[in-house]
ZAZA-334903 format. One line per field, with one value per residue: residue in three letters; residue number from 0; chain; x, y negated, z negated of N, C-alpha, C in turn. Coordinates in pm, whole numbers, plus 50000, padded with zeros to 5 digits. Layout:
BEGIN
res: ALA_...
n: NUM_...
chain: A_...
n_px: X_...
n_py: Y_...
n_pz: Z_...
ca_px: X_...
ca_py: Y_...
ca_pz: Z_...
c_px: X_...
c_py: Y_...
c_pz: Z_...
***
This chain:
BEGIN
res: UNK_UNK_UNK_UNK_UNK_UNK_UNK_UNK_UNK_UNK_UNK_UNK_UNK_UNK_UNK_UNK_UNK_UNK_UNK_UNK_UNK_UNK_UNK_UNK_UNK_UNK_UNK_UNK_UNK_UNK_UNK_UNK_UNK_UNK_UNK_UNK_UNK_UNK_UNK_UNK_UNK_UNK_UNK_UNK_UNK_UNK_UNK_UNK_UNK_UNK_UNK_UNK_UNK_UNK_UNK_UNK_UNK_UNK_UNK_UNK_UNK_UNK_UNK_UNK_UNK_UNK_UNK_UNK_UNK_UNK_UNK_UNK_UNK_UNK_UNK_UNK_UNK_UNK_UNK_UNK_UNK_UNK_UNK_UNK_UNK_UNK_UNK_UNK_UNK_UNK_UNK_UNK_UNK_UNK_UNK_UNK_UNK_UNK_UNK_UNK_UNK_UNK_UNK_UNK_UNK_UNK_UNK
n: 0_1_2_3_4_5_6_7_8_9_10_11_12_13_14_15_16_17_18_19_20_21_22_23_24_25_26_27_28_29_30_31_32_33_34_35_36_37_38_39_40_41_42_43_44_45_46_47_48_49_50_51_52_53_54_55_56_57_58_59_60_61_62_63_64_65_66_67_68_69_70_71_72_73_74_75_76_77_78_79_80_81_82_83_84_85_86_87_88_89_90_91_92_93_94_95_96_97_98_99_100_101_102_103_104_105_106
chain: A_A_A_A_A_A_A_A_A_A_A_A_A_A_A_A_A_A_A_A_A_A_A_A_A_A_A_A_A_A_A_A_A_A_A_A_A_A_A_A_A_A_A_A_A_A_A_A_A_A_A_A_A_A_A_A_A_A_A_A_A_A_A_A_A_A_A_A_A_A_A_A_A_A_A_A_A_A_A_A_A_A_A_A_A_A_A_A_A_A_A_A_A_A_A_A_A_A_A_A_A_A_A_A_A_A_A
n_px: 50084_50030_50157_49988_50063_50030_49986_50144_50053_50140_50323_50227_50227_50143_50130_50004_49719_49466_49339_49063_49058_48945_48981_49109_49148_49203_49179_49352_49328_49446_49308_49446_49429_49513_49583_49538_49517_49528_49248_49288_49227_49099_49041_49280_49439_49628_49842_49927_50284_50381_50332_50481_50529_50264_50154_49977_49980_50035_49909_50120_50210_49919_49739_49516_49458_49548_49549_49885_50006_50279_50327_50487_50478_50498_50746_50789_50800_50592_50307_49955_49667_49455_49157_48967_48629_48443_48188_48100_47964_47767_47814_48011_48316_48540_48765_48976_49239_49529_49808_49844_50000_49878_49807_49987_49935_49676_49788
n_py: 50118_49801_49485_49204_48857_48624_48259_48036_47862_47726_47516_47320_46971_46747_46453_46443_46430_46586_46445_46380_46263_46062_46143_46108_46321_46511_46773_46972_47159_47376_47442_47328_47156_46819_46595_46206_45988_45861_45738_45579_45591_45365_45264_45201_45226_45462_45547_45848_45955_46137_46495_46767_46987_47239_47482_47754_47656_47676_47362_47237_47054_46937_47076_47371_47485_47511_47481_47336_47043_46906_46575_46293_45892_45628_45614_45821_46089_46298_46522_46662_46837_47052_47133_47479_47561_47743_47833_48001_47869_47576_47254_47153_47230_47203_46994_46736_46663_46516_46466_46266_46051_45948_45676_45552_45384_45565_45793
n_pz: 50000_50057_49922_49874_49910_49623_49629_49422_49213_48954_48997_49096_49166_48896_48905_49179_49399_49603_49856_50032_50398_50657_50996_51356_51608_51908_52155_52322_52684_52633_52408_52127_51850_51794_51605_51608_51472_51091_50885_50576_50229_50182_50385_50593_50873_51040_51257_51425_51538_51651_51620_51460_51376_51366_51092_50926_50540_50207_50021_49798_49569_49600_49558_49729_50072_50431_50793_50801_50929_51001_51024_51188_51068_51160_51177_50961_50810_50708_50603_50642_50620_50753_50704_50702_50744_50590_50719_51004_51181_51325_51296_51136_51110_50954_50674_50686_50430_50240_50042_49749_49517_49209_49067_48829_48578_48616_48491
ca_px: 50000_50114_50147_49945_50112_49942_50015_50176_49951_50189_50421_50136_50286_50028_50081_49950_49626_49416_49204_48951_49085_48918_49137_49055_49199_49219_49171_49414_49301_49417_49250_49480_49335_49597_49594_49649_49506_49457_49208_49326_49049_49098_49004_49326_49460_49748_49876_50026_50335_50425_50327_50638_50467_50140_50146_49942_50070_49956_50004_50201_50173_49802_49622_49436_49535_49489_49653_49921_50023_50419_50384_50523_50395_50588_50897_50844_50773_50472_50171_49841_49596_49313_49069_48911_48514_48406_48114_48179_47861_47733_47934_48128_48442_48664_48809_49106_49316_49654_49869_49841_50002_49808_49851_50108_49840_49543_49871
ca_py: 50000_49660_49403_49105_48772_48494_48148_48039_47721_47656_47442_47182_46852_46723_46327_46444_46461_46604_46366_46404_46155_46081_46147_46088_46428_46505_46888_46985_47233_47525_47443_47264_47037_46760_46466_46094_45888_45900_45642_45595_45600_45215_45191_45126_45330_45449_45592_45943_45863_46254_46614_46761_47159_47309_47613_47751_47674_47578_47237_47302_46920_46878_47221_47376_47601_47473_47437_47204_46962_46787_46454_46121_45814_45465_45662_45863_46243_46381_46624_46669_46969_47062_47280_47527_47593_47894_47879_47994_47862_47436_47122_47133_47288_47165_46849_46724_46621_46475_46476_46114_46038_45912_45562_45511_45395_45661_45982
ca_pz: 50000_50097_49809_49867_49812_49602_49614_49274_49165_48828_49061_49178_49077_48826_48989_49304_49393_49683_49913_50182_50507_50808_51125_51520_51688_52033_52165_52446_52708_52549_52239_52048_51828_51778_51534_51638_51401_50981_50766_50457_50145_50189_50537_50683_50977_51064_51414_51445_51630_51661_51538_51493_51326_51291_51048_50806_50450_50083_49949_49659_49525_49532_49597_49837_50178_50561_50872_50763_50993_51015_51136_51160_51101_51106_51136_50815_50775_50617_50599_50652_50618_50796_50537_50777_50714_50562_50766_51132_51317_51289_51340_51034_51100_50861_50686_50641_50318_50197_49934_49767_49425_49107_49023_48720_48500_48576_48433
c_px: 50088_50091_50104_50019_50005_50023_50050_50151_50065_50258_50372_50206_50151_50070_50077_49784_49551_49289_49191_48984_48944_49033_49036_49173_49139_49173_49243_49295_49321_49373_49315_49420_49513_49541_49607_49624_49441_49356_49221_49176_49054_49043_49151_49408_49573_49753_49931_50121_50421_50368_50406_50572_50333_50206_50014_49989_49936_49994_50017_50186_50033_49728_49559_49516_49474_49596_49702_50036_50176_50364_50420_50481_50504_50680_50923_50735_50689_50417_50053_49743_49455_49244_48941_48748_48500_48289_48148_48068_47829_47856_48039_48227_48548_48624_48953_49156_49463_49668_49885_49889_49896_49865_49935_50001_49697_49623_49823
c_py: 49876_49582_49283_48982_48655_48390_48126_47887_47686_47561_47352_47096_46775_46541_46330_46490_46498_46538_46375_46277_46144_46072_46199_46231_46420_46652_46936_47111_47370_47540_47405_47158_46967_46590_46343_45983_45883_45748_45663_45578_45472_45178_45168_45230_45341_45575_45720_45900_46063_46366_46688_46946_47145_47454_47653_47804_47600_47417_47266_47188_46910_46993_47247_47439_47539_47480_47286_47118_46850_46656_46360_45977_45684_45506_45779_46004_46227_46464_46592_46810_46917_47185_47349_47537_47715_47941_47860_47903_47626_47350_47091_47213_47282_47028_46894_46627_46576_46460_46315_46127_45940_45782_45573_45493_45526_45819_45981
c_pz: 50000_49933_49899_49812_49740_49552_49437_49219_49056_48877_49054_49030_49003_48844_49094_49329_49537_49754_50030_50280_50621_50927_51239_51526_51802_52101_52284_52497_52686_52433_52126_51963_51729_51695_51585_51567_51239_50904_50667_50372_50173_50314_50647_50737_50997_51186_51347_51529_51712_51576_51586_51478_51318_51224_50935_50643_50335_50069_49774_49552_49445_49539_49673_49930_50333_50651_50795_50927_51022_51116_51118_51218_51063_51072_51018_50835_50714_50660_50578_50639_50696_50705_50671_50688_50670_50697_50895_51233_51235_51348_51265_51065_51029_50767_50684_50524_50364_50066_49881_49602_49345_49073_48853_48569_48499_48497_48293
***
């Protein structure tokens, strides 16, 4: 019998927190679905300027499991997740999150 691995949650950095974005994607013809633009919870937008990986991975930071996403924005590396749907049929297919630290005062 195979051993199953499970994700090891004790790591998650406890000033990170997991939040719901909106993001414009694109869908190539082979079915890629490609990123190019995130709204922050504030409203304010920011360009993809590259997606460098798709894989699917945990976020270890803030929690949670999705395609995660390498890309860069204004020169600077990060991540993104897409949180697949459980349910296979409707319009919902997902969201997507990021990893966003906790303000200084709310620790």
């Amino acid at each position: 019998m195979t051993e199953r691995k499970v994700a090891d949650y004790s790591k998650i950095e406890e000033n990170k927190i997991k939040v719901y974005v909106d993001v414009k994607a694109r869908f190539t013809r082979e079915g890629m679905m490609l990123p190019f633009e995130i709204t922050w919870e504030n409203g304010v937008r920011y360009r993809i300027d590259r997606v460098k990986d798709i894989k699917r991975a945990a976020s270890l930071k803030a929690g949670g499991t999705g395609d995660r996403y390498t890309i860069v924005v204004r020169g600077q590396q990060s991540f993104i997740w897409f949180e697949r749907s459980a349910v296979l049929s409707g319009v919902n297919i997902g969201r997507w999150f990021v990893e966003r630290k906790i303000p200084a005062q709310s620790v």
